[in-house]
C-alpha positions in Angstrom: -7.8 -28.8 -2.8 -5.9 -32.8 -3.8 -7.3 -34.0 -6.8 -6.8 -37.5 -7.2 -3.1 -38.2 -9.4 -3.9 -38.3 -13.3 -3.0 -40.6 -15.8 1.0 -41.2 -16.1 2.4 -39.0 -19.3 2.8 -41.8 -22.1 5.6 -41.3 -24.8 3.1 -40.9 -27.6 1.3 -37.8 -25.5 4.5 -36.1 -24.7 5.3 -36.6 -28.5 2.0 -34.7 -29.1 2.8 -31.8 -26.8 5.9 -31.0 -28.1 4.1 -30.8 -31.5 2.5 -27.7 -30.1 5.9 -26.0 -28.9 7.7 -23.5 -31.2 10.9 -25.0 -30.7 13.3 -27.8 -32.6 12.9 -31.0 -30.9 15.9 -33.2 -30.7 16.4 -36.6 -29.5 14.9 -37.4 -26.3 17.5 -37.8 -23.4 18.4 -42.1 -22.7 17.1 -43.9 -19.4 21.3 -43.6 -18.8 21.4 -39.3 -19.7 18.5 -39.0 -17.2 20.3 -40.6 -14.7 23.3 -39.1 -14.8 22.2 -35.6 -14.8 19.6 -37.0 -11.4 23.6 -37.9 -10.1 25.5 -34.8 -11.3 23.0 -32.2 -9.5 21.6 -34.5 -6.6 17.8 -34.5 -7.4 15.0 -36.6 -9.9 12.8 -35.5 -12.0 9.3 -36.0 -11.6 7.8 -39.1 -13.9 5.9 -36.8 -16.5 9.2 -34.0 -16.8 11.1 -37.7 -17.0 8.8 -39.2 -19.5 8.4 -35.6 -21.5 12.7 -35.2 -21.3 12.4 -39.0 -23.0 10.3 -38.1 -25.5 12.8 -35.4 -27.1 14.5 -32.4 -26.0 13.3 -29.0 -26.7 15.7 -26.2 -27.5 16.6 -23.3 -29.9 15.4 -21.0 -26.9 17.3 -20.0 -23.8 14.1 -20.7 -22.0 14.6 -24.4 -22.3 17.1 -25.8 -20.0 19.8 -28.4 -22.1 20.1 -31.0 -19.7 22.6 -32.3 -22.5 24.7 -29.8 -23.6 24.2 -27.0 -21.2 27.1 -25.5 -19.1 26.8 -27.7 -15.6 27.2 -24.5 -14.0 24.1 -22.1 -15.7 22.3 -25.5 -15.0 23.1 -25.4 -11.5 22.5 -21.8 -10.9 18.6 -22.3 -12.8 18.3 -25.1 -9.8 19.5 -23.1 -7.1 17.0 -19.6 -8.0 14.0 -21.1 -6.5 15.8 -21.6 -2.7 17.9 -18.3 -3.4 14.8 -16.9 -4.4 13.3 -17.4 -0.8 16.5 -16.9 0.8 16.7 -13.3 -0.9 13.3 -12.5 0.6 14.2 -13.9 4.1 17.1 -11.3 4.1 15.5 -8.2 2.5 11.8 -9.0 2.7 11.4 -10.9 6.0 9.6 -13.3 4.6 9.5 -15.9 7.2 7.5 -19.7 6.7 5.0 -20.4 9.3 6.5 -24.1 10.3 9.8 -22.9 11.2 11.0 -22.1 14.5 10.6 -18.6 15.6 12.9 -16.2 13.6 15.5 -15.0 15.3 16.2 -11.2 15.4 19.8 -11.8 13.8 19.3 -11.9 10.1 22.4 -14.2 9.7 20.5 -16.4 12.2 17.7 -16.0 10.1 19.5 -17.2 6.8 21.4 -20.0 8.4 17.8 -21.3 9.6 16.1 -20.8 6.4 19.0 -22.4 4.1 19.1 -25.6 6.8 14.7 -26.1 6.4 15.3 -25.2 3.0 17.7 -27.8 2.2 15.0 -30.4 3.0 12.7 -29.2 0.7 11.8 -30.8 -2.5 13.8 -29.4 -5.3 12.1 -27.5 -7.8 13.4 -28.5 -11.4 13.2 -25.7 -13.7 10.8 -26.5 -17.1 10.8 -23.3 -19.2 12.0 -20.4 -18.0 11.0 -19.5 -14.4 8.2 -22.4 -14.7 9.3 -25.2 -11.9 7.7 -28.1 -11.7 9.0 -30.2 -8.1 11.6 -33.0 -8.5 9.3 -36.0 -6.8 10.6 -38.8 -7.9 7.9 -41.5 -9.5 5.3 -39.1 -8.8 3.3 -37.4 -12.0 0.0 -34.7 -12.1 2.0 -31.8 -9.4 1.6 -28.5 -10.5 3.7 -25.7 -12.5 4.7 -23.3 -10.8 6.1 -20.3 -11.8 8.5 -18.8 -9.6 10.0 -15.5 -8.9 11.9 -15.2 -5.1 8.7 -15.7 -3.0 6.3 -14.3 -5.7 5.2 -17.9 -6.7 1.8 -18.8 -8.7 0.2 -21.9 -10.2 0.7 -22.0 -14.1 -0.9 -25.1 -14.8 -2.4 -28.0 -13.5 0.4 -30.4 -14.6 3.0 -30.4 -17.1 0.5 -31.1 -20.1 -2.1 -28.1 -19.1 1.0 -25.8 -18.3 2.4 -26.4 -21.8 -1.5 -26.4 -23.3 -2.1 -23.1 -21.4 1.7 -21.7 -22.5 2.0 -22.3 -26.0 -1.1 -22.6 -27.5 -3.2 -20.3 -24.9 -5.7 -23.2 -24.0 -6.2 -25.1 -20.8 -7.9 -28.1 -20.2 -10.4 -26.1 -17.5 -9.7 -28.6 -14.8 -8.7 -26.6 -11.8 -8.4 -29.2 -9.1 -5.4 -29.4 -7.8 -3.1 -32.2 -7.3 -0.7 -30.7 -4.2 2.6 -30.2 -4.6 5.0 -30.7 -1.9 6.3 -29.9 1.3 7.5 -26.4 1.4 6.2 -25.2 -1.6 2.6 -26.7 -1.1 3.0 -23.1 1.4 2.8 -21.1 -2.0 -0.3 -23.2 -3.6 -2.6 -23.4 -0.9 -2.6 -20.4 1.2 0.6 -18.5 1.2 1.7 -15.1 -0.4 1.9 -16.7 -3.9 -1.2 -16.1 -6.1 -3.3 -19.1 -7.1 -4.4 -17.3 -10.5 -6.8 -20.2 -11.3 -8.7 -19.5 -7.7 -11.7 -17.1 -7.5 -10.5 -13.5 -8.6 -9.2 -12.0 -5.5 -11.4 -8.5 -5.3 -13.6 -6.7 -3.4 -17.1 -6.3 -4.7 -17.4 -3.1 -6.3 -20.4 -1.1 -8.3 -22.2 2.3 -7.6 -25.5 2.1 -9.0 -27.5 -0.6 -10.9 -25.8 -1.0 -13.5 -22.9 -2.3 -12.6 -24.5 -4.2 -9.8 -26.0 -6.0 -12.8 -22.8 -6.3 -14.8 -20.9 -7.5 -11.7 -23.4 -10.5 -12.1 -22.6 -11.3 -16.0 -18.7 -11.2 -15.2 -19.0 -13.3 -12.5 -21.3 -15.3 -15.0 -18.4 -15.1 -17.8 -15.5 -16.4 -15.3 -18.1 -19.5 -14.5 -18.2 -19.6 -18.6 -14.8 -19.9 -18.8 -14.2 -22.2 -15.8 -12.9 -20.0 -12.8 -13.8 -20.9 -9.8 -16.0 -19.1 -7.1 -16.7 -19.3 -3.7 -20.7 -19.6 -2.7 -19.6 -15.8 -0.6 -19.1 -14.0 -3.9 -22.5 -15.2 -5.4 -24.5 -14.3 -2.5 -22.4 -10.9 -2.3 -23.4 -9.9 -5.6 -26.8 -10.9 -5.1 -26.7 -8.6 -2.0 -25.4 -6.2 -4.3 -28.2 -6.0 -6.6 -30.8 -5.9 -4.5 -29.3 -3.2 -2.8 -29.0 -1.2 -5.7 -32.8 -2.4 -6.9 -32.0 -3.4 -10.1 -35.5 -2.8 -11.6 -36.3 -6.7 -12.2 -38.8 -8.4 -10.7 -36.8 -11.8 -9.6 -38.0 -14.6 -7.3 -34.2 -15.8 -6.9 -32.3 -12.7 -5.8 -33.6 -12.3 -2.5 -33.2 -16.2 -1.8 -29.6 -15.8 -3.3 -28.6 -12.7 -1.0 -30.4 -14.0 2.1 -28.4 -17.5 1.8 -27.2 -18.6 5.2 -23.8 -20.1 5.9 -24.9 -23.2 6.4 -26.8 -23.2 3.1 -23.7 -22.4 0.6 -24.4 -25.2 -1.2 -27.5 -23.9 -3.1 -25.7 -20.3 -3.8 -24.4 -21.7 -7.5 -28.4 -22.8 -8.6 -29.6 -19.9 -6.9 -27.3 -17.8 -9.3 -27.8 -19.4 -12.1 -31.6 -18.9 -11.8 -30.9 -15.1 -11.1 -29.0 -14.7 -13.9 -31.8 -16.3 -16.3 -34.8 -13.9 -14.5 -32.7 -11.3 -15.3 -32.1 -12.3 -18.7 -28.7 -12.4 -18.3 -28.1 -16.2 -19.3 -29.2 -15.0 -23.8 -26.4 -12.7 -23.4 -23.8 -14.7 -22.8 -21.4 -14.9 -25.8 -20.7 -18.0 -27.4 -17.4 -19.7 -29.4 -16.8 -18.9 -32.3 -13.3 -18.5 -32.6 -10.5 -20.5 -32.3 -9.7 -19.5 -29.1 -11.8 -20.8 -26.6 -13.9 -17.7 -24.8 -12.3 -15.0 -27.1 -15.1 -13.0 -26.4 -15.9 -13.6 -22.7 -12.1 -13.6 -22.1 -11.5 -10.3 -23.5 -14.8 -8.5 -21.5 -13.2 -10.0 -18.3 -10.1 -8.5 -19.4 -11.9 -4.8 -19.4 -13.6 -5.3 -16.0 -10.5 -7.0 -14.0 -8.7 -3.9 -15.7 -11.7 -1.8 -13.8 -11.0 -3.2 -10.8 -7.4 -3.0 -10.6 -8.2 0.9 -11.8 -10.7 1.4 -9.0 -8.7 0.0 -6.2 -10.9 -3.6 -5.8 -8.0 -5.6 -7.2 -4.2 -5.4 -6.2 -2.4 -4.3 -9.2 -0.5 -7.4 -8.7 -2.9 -10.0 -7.8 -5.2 -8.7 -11.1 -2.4 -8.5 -13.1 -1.3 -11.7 -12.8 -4.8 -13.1 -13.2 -5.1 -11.0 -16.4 -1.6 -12.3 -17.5 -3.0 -16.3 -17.3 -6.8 -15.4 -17.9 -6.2 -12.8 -20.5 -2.7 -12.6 -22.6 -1.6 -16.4 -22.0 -5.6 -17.6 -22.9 -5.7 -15.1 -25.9 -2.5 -16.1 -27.9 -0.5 -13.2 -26.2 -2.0 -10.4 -27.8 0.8 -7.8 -28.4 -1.7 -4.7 -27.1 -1.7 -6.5 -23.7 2.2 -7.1 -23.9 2.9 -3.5 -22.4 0.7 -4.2 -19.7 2.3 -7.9 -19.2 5.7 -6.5 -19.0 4.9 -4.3 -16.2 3.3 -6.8 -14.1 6.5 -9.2 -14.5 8.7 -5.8 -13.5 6.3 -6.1 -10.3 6.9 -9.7 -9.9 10.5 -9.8 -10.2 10.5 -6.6 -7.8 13.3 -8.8 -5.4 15.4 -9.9 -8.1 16.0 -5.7 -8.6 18.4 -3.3 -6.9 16.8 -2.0 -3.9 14.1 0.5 -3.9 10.6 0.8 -3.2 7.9 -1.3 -5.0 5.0 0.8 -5.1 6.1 3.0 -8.6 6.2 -0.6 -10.1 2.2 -0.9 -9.0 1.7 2.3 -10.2 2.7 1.7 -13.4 0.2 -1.7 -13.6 -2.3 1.4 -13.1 -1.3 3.5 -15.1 -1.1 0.4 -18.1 -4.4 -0.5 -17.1 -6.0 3.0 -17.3 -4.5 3.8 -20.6 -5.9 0.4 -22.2 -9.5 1.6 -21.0 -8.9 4.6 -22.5 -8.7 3.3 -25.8 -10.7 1.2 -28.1 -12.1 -2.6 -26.8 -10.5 -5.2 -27.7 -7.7 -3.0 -27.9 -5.8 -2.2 -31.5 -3.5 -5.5 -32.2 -1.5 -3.2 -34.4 1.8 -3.0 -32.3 3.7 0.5 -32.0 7.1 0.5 -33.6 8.9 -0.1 -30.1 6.9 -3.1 -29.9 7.2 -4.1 -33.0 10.8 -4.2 -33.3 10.9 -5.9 -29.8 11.3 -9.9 -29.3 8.4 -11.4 -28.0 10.1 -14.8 -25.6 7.9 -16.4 -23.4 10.2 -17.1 -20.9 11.2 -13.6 -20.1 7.9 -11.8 -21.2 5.2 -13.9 -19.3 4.5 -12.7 -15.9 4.8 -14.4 -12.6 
């Protein structure tokens, strides 16, 4: 979905991001230092990194690239990872992008192909770690992207929600997307990367009446907390409980689960009027923390867990929704950083020696089952591995 472009990033808002990072600021790189590092590695920054980079320059953490004082050479090799990245997965994962010619059975032919459509691509300019946002000059509002080989997901909006959502574990909740570009739009819109802001990607799941009614409330909860959904997955779950006669006598469920295609439009009413027959609507919790839908967030956590358990979510595609919905939202929780790490050992599967990736979705499973096993929300207290381990966004987050 193209949103239309947002505001440009003004000085005075970048100043205000950076409030909310925990990292020294120092003096914001000249009109002249932005230049010259656009000449020295042939690309340009997009206007908000531009106006953010202008503002002042993060640092004190490896995660922030130095576009000052940094080795040339580590610089270069953080702008070269997203193309190698693909490049790697061409070669060992035959990955192959729909608009380019047919692959030849050669993989040298292969990689010479790939690196030529590559090389017209827009360059992906590293923000924080492996969080890229594209080098399109004049252009503001694309989204971050975080990046491992072909693994790639959406991390934000635009630089100010990625950095909202980041560091402070609060998004703005506006999930229309401004596209990015070329190549990479691939990723975004369609592609094997994981959109983690688009409707959960699982299958509908519950056994008896129950959980055909509580597969209505989460679905009610990721509407709380501004997910989207597709009209299919409301009308599903109203098929759902009326399979399972959920013992309620509701005017709306039958209407929502006997929605044609043409009439998608009234599924969200429909819902909503399901969910307050069924009483579901009083249930609903409410804010009252800091953190904006503690509560809902961390019941979604327990279900998506469920599904990724029971075999309705891929270990990777839940886990990287929990990762955004769950640990980023939640102010990184150190009981979900066990789970975390595993799901960025799963993302970064290319970047590993060879071997198969299935043990590193088993152990996403095995995480997940042992936080269901235990209390809800899970114990912050940390174990003493954990607690004597360093907790850095840029190596710890997943995706």
């Amino acid at each position: 979905m193209i949103a239309p472009s947002p505001a440009p990033l003004t000085l005075e808002e970048a100043r205000a991001l950076q409030n909310l990072l925990p990292a020294a600021i120092g003096p914001g790189l000249t009109e002249r230092e932005l230049d010259a590092v656009e000449a020295l590695f042939g690309f340009t920054f997009a206007a908000d990194h531009r106006v953010f980079l202008a503002a002042g320059l993060p640092h004190g953490s490896h995660g922030w690239p130095d576009w000052r004082n940094a080795d040339p050479e580590d610089l270069a090799q953080r702008l070269a990872r997203p193309v190698e990245g693909v490049l790697f997965d061409v070669e060992h994962a035959r990955f192959w992008h729909p608009a380019w010619r047919p692959r030849p059975a050669e993989t040298s032919d292969a990689l010479r192909i790939a690196r030529a459509e590559l090389a017209t691509a827009p360059r992906l300019v590293p923000v924080y770690g492996h969080r890229y946002l594209p080098g399109t000059a004049g252009e503001s509002g694309h989204p971050v992207l975080s990046v491992h080989q072909t693994d790639i997901i959406f991390y934000g909006t635009d630089l100010a929600d990625y950095i909202r959502h980041e560091f402070t574990g609060r998004a703005n909740g506006l999930h229309a997307t401004h596209s990015t570009v070329g190549f990479w739009s691939y990723f975004v819109e369609g592609g094997p990367g994981v959109d983690v802001t688009a409707p959960t990607p699982h299958r509908p799941y519950a056994v008896d009446a129950q959980e055909a009614v509580e597969y209505l409330r989460m679905l009610a909860l990721e509407r709380l907390i501004g997910r989207r959904f597709r009209p299919e997955q409301l009308i599903e779950a109203g098929l759902t409980a009326l399979m399972f006669d959920v013992g309620v006598d509701t005017e709306s469920l039958p209407l929502l689960a006997g929605l044609l295609r043409t009439e998608h439009e009234s599924a969200d009413a429909l819902f909503e009027q399901v969910l307050t027959e069924l009483g579901l609507t009083e249930g609903l919790p409410a804010d009252g923390t800091g953190i904006p839908g503690e509560a809902a967030r961390w019941e979604l956590v327990r279900w998506w867990l469920r599904l990724v358990v029971n075999g309705s979510m891929a270990p990777g595609d839940g886990g990287d929704v929990i990762t955004y919905e769950g640990w980023g939202a939640l102010g990184r929780p150190r009981s979900l950083r066990p789970f975390v790490d595993k799901v960025d050992a799963y993302n970064a599967w290319a970047a590993l020696p060879r071997g198969p990736r299935e043990p590193l979705a088993d152990a996403i499973v095995a995480e997940a089952t042992h936080l269901l096993t235990g209390p809800w929300p899970p114990s912050p207290d940390p174990s003493p591995a954990e607690a004597s381990a360093p907790v850095d966004p840029a190596d710890g987050s997943a995706g």
